[in-house]
N, C-alpha and C positions, 0 to 999 in steps of 0.2 A: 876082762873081756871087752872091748872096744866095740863102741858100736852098738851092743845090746839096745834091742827093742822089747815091747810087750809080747809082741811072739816068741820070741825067745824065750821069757819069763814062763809065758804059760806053755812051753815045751819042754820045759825044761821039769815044769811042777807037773807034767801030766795033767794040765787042766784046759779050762777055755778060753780065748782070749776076755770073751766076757765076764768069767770068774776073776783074771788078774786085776779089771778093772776096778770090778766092784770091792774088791780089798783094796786098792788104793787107793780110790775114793770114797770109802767106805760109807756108803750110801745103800747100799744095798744087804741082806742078810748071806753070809755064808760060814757057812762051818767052822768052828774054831780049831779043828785039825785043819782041813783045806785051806783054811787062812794061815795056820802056822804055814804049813807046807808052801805056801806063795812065800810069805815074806821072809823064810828061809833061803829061796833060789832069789828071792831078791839081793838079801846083802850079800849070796856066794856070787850072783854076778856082776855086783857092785851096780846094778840099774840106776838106783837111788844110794847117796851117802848113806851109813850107815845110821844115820843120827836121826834120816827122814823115814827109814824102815822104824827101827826103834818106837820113832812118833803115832805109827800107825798103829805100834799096841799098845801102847799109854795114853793116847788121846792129848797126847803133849807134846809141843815142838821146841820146848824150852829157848822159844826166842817171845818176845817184846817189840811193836812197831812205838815210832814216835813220830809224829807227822806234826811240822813246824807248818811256820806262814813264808817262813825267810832265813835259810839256813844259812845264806852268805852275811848276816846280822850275827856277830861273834858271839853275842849273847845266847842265841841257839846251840849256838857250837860248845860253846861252854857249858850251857846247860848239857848236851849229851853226854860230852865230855864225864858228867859227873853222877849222869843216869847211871851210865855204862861201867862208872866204876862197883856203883852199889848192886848193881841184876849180874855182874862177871860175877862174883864173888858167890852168886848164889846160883849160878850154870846157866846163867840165861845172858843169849845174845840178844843186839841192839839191832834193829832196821829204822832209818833213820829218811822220812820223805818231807821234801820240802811243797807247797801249795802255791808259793805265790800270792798266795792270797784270794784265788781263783776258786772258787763254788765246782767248774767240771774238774779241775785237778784234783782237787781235795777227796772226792766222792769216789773217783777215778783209784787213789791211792786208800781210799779205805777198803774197796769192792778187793782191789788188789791185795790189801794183809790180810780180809778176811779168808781169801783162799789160800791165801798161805798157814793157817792154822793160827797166826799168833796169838799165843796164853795170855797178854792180856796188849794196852793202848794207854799212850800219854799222848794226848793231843790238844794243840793248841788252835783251834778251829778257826773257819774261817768267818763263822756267824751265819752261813746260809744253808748247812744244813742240819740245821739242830736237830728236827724230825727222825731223820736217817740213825743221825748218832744217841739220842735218847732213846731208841728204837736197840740198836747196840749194844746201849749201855745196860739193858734189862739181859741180857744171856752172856756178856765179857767183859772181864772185868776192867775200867776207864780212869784213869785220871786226868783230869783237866789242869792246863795251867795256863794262867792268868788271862783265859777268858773263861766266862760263864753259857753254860748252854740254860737259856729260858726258856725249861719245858718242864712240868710237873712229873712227869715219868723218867725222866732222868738219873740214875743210877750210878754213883760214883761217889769220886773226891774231887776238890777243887784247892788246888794250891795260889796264891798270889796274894802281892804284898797290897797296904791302902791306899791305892789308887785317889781316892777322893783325897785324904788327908795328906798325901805323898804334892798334891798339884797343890794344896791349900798351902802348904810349908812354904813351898817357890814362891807361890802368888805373895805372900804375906812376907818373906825376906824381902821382896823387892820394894814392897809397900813401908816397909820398916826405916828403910836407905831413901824414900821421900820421891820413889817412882809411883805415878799415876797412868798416865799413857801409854798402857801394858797392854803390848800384841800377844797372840795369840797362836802358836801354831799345832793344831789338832790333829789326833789320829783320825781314823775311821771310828763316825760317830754310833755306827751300827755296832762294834762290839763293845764288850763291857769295858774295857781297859778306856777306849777313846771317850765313851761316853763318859764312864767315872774322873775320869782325869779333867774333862772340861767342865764337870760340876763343882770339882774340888777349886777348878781356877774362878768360877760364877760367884761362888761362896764366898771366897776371900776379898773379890772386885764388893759383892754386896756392902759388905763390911765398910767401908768408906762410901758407900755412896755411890756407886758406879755402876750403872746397869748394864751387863752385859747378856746381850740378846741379837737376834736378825740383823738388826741394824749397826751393829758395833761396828764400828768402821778400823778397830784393829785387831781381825779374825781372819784367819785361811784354815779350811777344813780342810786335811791332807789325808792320807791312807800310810802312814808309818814309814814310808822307804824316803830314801837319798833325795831323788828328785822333790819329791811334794815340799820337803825343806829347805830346797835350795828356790822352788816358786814361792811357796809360801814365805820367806825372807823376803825375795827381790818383791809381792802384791805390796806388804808391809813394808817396806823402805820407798815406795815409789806414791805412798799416798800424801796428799798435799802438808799434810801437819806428821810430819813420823812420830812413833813412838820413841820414849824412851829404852824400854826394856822389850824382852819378846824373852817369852816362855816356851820352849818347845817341847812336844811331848814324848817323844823316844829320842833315845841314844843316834838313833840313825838320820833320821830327820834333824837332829841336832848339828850333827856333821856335814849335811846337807846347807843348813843354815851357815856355818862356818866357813863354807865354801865359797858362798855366796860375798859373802863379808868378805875375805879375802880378794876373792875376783875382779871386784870393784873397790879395793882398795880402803876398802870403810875400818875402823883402829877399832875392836874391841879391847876394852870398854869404852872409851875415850867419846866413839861415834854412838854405839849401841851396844847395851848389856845386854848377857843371854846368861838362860836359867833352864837347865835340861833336867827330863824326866828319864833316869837310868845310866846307871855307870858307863862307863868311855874306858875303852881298853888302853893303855901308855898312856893313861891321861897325863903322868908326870913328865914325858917327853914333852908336852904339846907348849909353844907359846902359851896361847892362848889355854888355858884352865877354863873350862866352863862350871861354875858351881850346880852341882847336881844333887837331884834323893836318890838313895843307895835302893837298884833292883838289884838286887845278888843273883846272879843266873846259878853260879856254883850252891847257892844253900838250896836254892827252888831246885835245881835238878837233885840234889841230894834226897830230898825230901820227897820229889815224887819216883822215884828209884824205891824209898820204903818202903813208900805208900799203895804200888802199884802190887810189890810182892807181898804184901800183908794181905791186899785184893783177891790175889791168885789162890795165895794159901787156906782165904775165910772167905767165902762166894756169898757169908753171909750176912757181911760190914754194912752198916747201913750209912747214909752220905753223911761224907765228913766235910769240911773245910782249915786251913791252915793260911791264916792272911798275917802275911806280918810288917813288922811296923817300920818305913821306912827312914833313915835319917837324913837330915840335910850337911851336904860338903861343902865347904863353901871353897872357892876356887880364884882364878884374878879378874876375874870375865864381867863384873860388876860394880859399877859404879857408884859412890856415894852421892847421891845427890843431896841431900841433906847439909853435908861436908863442905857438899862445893859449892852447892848454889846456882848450878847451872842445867839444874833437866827440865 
């Protein structure tokens, strides 16, 4: 029947348009005959799929949102990619919103799955509204991956790999091959991943001697996308004394970096070596091999697909964590200084 509205529905059930209502938003008390009797004219007149009738008497919509920062980041996609294989298997579909990175998106898209019913949330936040989602995470069940919500009410899991010791590996490879004047190019320092990762770089500069602080004159704070890495290359190549090496902190901002380098014709490694935080999709295509520490997006989504249904099924898991331990690849993108003698 085409077209079908809610008058219809409740003409069809002998009721009120205000009784149809309050059964499909069930918010309100009605009868469990007069509720049968609604949601029977409902899937006969197909109003709602039948899967969202169904939901109204189970209290389940057997779907999952997952709300990234950056879904055009393959590593996002990937990770779905591998949610979605482990919740299909158990009847549950994937809604899948990207943020931007953006505090009214973000908040925007969670207001939006909570009315959608979703059984439970894998979200990779933005960092600003912890409140909101620790608030959340006490009534549905959440898993976080690899950033942290810093709120003592917070309710869940948290997946992601060692961020401090993943940046201390890079830092300390490059220090091994006889580089000192090691740039810097950071995430967003506000969430866990950007802050951990420029501690793990802080630690390893310590280690030799090298205070890294405000005044470092080979540091760009970026926010993880394309761009900030193709600035944060060209602030770092345009300072009076360059560095030898530049660390950068995601895959995407790495590629950003790469671009740059190219653009202006600079020869990795030969000009400047680079040392990237997170695998690179066809890395074995590329010229240039950046050596990297392995973020597996496919075992993290694997893991939080588990971890989310294990949520669903026990409401009454208490907070887990699952960090694991990254390795370093080493790739052609880095120069020996030691070897040569010339950094």
């Amino acid at each position: 029947m085409a077209g079908v509205t809610i008058r219809d529905i409740a003409k069809h059930a002998g009721v009120s348009i205000a009784t149809v209502s309050r059964v499909i938003n069930d918010n309100y008390y009605v009868s469990p005959e007069i509720k049968e009797r609604v949601l029977k004219t409902i899937d006969e007149l197909h109003y709602y799929p039948n899967s969202v009738a169904r939901s109204l008497k189970n209290d389940s919509t057997n779907t999952i949102g997952f709300l990234v920062s950056d879904i055009s980041n393959t590593y996002f996609t990937t990770m779905a990619k591998a949610v979605e294989d482990v919740v299909h298997k158990e009847g549950y579909n994937l809604i899948v919103c990207s943020t931007e990175d953006k505090k009214e998106r973000e908040l925007e898209y969670l207001k939006l799955l909570i009315s959608k019913k979703i059984d439970g949330l894998i979200l990779n936040t933005t960092g600003k509204n912890d409140s909101f989602i620790a608030s959340l995470s006490e009534r549905m069940p959440v898993v976080l991956v690899n950033r942290r919500i810093n709120k003592g009410n917070f309710k869940g899991d948290f997946i992601d790999s060692d961020n401090i010791q993943g940046a201390y590996m890079l830092v300390n490879h490059l220090l091994s091959l006889g580089h000192r004047k090691i740039g810097v190019i950071n995430g967003m320092l506000s969430v866990s991943t950007g802050y951990e990762r420029f501690k793990g770089f802080v630690k390893a500069m310590a280690e030799v001697g090298i205070v890294v602080d405000e005044k470092y004159p080979y540091r760009y704070d970026g926010d993880f996308t394309l761009e900030s890495g193709y600035q944060g290359a060209a602030k770092l190549m345009n300072v009076s004394d360059r560095p030898s090496a530049i660390v950068v902190m995601n895959n995407v901002m790495g590629l950003g970096a790469l671009r740059y380098f190219k653009v202006n014709g600079m020869n990795v490694p030969n000009d400047i070596s680079v040392a990237v935080y997170g695998n690179i999709d066809n890395i074995e295509l590329m010229y240039v091999q950046p050596t990297f520490v392995t973020l597996n997006a496919w075992v993290i989504g694997n893991k939080a697909g588990e971890m989310i249904l294990e949520r669903i099924k026990n409401k009454g898991l208490g907070n887990r964590e699952v960090i694991y331990v990254p390795q370093l690849i080493e790739g052609n993108s880095v120069k020996d200084c030691k070897k040569l003698k010339d950094c």
